[in-house]
C-alpha positions as protocol buffer text, in pm:
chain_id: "A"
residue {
  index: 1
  type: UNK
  ca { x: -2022 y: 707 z: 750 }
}
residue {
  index: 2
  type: UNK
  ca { x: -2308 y: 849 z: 494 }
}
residue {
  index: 3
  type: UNK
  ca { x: -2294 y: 844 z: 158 }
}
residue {
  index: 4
  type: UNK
  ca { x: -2268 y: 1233 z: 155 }
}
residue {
  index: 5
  type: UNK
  ca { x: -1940 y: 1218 z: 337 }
}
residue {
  index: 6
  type: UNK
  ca { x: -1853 y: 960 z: 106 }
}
residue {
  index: 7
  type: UNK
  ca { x: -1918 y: 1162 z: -178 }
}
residue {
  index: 8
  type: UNK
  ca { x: -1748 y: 1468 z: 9 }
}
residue {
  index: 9
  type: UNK
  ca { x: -1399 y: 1291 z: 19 }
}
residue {
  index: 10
  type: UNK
  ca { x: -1437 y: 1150 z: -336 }
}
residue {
  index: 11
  type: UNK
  ca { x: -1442 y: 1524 z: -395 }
}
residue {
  index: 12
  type: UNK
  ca { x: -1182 y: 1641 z: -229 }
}
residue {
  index: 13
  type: UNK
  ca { x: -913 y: 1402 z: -333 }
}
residue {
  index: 14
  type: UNK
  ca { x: -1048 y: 1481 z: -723 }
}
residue {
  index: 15
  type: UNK
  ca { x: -1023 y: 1852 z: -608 }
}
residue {
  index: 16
  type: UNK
  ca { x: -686 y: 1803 z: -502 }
}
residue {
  index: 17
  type: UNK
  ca { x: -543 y: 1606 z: -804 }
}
residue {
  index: 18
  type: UNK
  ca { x: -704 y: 1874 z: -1033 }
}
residue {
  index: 19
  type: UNK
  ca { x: -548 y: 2121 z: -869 }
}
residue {
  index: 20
  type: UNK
  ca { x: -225 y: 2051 z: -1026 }
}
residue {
  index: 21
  type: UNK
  ca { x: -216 y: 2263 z: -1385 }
}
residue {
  index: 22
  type: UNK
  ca { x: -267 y: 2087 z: -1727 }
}
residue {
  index: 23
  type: UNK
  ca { x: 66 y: 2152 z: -1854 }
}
residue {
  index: 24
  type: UNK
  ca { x: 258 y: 1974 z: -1563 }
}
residue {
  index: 25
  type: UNK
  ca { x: 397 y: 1681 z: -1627 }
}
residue {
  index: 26
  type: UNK
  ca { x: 315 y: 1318 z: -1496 }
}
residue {
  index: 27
  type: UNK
  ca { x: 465 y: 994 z: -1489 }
}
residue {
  index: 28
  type: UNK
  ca { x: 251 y: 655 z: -1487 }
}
residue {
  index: 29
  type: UNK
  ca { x: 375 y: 309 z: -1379 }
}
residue {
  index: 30
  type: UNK
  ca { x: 203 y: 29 z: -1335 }
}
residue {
  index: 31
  type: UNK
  ca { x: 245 y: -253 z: -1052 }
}
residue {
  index: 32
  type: UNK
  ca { x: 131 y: -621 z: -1069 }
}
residue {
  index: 33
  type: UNK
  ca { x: 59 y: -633 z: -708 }
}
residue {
  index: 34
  type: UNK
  ca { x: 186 y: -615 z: -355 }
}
residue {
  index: 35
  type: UNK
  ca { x: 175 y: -742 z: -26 }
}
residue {
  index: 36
  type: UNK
  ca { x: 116 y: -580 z: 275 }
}
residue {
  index: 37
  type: UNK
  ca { x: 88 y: -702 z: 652 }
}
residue {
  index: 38
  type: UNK
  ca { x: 10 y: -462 z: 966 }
}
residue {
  index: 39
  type: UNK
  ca { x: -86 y: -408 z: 1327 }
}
residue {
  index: 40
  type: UNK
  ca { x: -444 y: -233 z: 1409 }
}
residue {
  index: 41
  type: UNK
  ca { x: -486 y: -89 z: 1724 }
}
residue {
  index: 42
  type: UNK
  ca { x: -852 y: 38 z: 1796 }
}
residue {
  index: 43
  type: UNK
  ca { x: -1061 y: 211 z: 2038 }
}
residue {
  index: 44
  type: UNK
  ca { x: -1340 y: -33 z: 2007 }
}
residue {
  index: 45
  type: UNK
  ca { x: -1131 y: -302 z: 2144 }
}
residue {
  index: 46
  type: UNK
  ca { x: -1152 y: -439 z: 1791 }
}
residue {
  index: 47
  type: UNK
  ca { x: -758 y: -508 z: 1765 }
}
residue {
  index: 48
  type: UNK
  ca { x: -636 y: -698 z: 1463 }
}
residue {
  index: 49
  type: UNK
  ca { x: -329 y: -811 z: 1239 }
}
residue {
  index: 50
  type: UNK
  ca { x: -403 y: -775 z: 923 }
}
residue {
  index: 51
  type: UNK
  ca { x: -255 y: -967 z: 570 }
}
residue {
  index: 52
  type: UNK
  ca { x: -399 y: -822 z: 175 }
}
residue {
  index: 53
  type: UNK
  ca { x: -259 y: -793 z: -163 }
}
residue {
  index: 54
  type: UNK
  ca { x: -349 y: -494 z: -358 }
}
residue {
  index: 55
  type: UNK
  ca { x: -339 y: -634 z: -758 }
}
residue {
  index: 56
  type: UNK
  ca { x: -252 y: -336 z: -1053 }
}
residue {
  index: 57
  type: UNK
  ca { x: -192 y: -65 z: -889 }
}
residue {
  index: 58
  type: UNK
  ca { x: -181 y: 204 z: -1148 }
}
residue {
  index: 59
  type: UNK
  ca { x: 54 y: 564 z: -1016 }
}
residue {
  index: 60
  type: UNK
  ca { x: 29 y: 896 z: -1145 }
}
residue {
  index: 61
  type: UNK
  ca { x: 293 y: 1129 z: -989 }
}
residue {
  index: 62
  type: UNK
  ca { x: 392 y: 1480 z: -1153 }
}
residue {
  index: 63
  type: UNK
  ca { x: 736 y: 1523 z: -1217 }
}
residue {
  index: 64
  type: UNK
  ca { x: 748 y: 1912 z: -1205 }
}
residue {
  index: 65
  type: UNK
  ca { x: 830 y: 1965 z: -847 }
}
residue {
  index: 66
  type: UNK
  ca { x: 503 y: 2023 z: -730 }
}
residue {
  index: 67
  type: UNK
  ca { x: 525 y: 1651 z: -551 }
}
residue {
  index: 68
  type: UNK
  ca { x: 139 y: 1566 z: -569 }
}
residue {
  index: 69
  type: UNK
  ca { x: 68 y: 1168 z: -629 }
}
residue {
  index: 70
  type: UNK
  ca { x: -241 y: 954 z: -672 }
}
residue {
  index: 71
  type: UNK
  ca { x: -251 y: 589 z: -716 }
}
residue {
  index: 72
  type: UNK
  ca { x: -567 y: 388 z: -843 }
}
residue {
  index: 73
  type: UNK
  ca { x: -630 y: -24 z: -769 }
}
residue {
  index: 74
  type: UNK
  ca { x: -926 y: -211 z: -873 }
}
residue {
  index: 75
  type: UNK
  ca { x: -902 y: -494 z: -643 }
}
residue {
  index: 76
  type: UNK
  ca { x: -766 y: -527 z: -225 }
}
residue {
  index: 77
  type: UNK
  ca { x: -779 y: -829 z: -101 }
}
residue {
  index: 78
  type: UNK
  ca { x: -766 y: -801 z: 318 }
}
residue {
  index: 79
  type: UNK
  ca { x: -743 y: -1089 z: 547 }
}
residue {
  index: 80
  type: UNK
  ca { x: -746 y: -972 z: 928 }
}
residue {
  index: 81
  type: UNK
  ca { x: -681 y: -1171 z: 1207 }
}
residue {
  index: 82
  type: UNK
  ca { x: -915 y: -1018 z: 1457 }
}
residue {
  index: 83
  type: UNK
  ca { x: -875 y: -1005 z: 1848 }
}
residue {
  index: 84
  type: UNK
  ca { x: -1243 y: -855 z: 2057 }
}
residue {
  index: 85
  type: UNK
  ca { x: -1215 y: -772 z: 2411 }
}
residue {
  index: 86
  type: UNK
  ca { x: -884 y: -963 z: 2457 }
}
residue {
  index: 87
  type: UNK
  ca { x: -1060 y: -1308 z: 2433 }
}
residue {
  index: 88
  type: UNK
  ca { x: -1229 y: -1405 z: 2101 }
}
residue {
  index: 89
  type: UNK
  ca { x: -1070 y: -1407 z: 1786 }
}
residue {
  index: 90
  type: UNK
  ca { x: -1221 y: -1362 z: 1448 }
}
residue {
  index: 91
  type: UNK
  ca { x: -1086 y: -1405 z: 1094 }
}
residue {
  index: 92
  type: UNK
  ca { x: -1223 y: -1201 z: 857 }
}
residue {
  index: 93
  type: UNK
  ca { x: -1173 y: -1192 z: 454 }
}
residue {
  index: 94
  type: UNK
  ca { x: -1232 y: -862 z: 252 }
}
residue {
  index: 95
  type: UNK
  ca { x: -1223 y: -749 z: -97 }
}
residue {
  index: 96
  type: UNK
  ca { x: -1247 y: -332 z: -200 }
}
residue {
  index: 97
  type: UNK
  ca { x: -1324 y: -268 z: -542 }
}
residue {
  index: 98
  type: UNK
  ca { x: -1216 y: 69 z: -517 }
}
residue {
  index: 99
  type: UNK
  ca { x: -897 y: 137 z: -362 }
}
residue {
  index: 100
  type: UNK
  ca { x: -719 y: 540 z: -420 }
}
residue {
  index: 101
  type: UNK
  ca { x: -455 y: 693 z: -250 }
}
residue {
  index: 102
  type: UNK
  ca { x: -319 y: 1018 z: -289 }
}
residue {
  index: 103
  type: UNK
  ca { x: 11 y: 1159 z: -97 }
}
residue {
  index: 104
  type: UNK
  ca { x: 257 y: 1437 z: -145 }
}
residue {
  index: 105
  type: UNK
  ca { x: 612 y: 1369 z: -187 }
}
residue {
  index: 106
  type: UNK
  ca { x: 786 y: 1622 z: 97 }
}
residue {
  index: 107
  type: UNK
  ca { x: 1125 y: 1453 z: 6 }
}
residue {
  index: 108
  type: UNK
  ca { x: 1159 y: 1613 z: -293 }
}
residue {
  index: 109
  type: UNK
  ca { x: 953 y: 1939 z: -209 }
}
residue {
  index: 110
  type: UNK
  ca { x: 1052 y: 2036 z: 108 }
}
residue {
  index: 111
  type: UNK
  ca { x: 1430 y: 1868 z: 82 }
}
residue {
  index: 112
  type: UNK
  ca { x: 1480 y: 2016 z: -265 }
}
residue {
  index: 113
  type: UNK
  ca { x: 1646 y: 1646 z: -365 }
}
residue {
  index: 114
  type: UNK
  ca { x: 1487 y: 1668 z: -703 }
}
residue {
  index: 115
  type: UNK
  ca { x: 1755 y: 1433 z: -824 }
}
residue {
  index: 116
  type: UNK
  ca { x: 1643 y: 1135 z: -611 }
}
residue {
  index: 117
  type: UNK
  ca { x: 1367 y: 990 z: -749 }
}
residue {
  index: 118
  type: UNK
  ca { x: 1327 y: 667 z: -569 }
}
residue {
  index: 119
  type: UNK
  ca { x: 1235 y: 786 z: -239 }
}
residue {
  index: 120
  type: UNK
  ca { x: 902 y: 931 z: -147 }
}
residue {
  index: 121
  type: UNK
  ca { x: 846 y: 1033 z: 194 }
}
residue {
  index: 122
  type: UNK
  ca { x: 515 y: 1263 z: 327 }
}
residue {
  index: 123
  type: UNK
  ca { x: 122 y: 1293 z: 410 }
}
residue {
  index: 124
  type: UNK
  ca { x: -85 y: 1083 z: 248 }
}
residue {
  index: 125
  type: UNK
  ca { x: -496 y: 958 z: 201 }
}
residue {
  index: 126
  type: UNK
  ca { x: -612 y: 697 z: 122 }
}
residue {
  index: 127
  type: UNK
  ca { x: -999 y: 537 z: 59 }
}
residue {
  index: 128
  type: UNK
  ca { x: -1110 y: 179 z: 4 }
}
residue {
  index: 129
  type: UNK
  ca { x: -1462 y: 126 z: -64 }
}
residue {
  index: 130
  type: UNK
  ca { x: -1726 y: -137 z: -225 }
}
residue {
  index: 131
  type: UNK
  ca { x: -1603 y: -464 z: -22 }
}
residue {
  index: 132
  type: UNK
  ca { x: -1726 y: -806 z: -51 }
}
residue {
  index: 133
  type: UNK
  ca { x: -1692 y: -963 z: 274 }
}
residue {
  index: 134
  type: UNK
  ca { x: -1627 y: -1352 z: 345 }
}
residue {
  index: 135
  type: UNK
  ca { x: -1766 y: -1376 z: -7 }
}
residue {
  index: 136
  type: UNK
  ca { x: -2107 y: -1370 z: 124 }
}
residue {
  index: 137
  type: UNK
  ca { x: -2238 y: -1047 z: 80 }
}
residue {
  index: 138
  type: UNK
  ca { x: -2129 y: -666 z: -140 }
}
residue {
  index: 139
  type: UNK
  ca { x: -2130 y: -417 z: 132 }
}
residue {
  index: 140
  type: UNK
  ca { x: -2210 y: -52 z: 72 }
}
residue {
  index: 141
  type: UNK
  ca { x: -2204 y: 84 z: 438 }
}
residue {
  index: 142
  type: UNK
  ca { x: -1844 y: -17 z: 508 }
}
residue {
  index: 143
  type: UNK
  ca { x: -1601 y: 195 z: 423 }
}
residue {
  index: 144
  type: UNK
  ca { x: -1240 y: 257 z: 508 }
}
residue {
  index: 145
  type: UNK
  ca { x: -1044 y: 555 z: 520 }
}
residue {
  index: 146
  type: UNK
  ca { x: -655 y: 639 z: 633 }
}
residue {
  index: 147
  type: UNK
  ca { x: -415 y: 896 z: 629 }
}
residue {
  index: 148
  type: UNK
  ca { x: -75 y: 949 z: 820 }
}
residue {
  index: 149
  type: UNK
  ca { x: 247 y: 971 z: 697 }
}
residue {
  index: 150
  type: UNK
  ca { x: 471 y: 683 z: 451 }
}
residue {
  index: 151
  type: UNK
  ca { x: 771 y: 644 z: 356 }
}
residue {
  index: 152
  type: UNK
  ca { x: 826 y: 393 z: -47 }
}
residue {
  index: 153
  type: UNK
  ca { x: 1145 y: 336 z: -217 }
}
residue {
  index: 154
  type: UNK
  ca { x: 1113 y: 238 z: -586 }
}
residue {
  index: 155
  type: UNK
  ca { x: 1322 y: 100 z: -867 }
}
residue {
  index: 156
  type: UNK
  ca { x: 1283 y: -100 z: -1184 }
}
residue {
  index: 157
  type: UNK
  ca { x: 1465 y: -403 z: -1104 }
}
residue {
  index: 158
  type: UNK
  ca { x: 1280 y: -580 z: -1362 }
}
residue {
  index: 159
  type: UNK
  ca { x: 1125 y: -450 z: -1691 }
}
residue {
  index: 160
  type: UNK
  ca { x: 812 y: -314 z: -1662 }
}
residue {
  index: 161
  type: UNK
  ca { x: 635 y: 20 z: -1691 }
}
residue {
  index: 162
  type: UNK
  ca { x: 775 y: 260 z: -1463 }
}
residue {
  index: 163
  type: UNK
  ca { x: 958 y: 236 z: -1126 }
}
residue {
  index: 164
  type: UNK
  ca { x: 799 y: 44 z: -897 }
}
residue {
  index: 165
  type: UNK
  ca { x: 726 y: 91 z: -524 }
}
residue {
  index: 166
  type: UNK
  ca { x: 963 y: -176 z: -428 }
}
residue {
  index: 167
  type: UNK
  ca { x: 911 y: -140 z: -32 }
}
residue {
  index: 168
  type: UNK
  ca { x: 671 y: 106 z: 183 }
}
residue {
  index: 169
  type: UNK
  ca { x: 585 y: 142 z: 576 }
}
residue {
  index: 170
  type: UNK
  ca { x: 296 y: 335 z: 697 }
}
residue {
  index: 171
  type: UNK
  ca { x: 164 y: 478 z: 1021 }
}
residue {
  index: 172
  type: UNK
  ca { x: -161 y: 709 z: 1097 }
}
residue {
  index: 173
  type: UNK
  ca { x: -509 y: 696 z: 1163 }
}
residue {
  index: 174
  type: UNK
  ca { x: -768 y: 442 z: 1015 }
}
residue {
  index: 175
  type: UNK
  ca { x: -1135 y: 470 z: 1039 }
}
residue {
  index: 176
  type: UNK
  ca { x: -1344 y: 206 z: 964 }
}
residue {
  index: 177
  type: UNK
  ca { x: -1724 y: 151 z: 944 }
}
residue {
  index: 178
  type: UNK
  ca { x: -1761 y: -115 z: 1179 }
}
residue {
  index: 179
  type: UNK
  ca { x: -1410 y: -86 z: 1399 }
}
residue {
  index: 180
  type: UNK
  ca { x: -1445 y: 287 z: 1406 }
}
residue {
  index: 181
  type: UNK
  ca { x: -1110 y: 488 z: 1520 }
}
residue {
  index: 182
  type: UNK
  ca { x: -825 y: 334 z: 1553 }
}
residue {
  index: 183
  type: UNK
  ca { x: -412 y: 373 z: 1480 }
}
residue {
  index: 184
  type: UNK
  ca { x: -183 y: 119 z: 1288 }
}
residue {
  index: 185
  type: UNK
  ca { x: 177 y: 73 z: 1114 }
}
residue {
  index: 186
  type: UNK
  ca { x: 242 y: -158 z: 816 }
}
residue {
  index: 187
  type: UNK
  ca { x: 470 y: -274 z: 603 }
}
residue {
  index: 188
  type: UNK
  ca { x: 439 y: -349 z: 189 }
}
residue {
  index: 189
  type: UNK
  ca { x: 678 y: -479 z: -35 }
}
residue {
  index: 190
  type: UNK
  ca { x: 598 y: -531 z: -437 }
}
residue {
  index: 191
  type: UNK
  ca { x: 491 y: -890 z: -505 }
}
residue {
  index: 192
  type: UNK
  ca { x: 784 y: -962 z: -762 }
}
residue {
  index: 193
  type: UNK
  ca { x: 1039 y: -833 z: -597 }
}
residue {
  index: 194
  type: UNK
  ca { x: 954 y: -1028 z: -297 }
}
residue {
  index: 195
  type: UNK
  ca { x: 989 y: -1377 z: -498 }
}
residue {
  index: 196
  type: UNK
  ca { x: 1303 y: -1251 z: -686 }
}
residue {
  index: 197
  type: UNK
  ca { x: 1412 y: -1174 z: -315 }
}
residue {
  index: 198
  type: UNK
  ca { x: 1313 y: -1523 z: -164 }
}
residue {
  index: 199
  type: UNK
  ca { x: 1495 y: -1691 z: -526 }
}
residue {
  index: 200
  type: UNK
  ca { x: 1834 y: -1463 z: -429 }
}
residue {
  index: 201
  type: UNK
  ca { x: 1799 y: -1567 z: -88 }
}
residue {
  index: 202
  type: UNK
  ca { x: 1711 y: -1954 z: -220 }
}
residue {
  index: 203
  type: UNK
  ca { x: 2035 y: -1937 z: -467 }
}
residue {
  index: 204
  type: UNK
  ca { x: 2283 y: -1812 z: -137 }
}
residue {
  index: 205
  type: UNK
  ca { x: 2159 y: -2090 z: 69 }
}
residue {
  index: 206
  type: UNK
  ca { x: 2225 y: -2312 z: -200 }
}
residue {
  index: 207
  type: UNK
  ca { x: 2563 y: -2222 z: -284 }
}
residue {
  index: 208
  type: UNK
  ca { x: 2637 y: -2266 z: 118 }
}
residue {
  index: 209
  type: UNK
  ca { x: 2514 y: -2666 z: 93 }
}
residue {
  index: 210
  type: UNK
  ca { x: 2749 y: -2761 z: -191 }
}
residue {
  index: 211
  type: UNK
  ca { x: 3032 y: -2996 z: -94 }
}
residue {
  index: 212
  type: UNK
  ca { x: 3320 y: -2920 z: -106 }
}
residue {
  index: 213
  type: UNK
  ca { x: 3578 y: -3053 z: -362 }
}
residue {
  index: 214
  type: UNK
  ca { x: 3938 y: -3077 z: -292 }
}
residue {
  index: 215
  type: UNK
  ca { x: 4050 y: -3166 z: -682 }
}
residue {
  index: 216
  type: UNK
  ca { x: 4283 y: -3513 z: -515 }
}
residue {
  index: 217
  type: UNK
  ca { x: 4157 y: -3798 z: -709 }
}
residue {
  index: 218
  type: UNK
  ca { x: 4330 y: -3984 z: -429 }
}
């Protein structure tokens, strides 16, 4: 992919974020990071499963019904397990320095379930670009594009700015500079949540192991 098509959906995720009026309203939050893991199917036999953490993930989402999101990361970090031909297998480890998504919320919009504000479901478009790869070398050909349709639950379980995307699956098309076309599904759940999970699950366990006491001194 050139540089001029590069530059051509910059513009038209700008063009659709300024689309929205001035005087609607947005909400920001701000997430640490999360973890995501996935399944890439491709049509260059370039098949892979893939493990990254995107770190602060800033979100802008109006809150005046008209639904349209964008969220901004500075850093991806993208380990892929990588299958060629059905034989050799390649592990490859990726950073993007630019990393924007935008989506529209049809949950609300189309559903008219203004009151629930922890579900997003819809379209969405995404762009990661500027990747240092096996920390050998910035790349400025590769870059990787999505869209398809997600689904993200959010809540503020712990105090921070906003609500938080607490869990998210995606599925749609990816195109990639060197794997070309290709399909996937993945799965992302925020990075805190997912140790205050592992602690609740951690504490349960616990509370299974401890002996029992009958209160008989005998």
């Amino acid at each position: 992919m050139t540089i001029k098509k590069l530059l051509f959906l910059l513009c038209f995720v700008l063009k659709i974020i300024t689309s929205i009026n001035a005087d609607y309203i947005y909400d920001f939050s701000l997430q640490i990071a999360n973890l995501r893991t996935g399944v890439y199917l491709n049509s260059g036999k370039h098949n892979s499963i893939g493990l990254s953490a995107e770190m602060f993930n800033f979100y802008f989402e109006n809150k005046n019904r008209r639904n349209c999101s964008f969220k901004l990361s500075p850093l991806n970090i993208t380990s892929s397990f990588e299958i060629v031909d059905g034989q050799d297998t390649n592990v490859i480890l990726e950073m993007y320095f630019l990393n924007i998504c935008t989506y529209w919320n049809l949950w609300s919009g189309i559903l008219n379930n203004y009151d629930d504000e922890e579900m997003v479901f819809g379209p969405f478009f995404s762009l990661r670009y500027l990747s240092l790869i096996n920390f050998d070398r910035f790349n400025f050909r590769n870059i990787d594009v999505s869209t398809g349709i997600k689904w993200l639950y959010k809540t503020n379980n712990y105090n921070f700015i906003g609500n938080v995307y607490t869990v998210g699956i995606e599925i749609g098309y990816n195109y990639n500079y060197y794997t070309r076309h290709g399909i996937y599904l993945s799965l992302n759940i925020d990075l805190i949540e997912f140790f205050i999970l592992i602690g609740q699950i951690g504490s349960f366990i616990g509370g299974i192991k401890e002996p029992y006491h009958s209160g008989n001194k005998y």
